[in-house]
N, C-alpha and C positions, 0 to 999 in steps of 0.2 A: 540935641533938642528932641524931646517926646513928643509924643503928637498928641493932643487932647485927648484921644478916646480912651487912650491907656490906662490913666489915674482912675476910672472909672470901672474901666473892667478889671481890674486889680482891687478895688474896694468891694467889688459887687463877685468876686469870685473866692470864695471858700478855702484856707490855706491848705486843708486836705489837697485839693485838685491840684493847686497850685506847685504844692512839692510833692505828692506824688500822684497824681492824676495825671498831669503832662510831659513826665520824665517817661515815667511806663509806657503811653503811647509813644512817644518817642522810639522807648527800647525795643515794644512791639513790632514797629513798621522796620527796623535796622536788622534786628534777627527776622523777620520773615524774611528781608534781601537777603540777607548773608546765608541763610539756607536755603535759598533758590539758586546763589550763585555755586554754594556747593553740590548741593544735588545734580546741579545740569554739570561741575565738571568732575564728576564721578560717574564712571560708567557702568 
């Protein structure tokens, strides 16, 4: 079950963002962890 506000912010958001506007962020936030995890265990 969806919850009402979905169908709406899915109609009112641009399929640019939608497949790749929020993937990239995604990607962004994952390699900045993953290159803090390596940095701090490389001495």
């Amino acid at each position: 079950m969806t919850p009402p506000w979905s169908g709406s912010f899915f109609a009112a958001t641009s399929p640019l963002a939608l497949f790749a506007g929020y993937p990239l962020l995604i990607a962004l936030v994952l390699g900045a962890a993953g290159f803090a995890v390596v940095r701090r265990a490389t001495p």
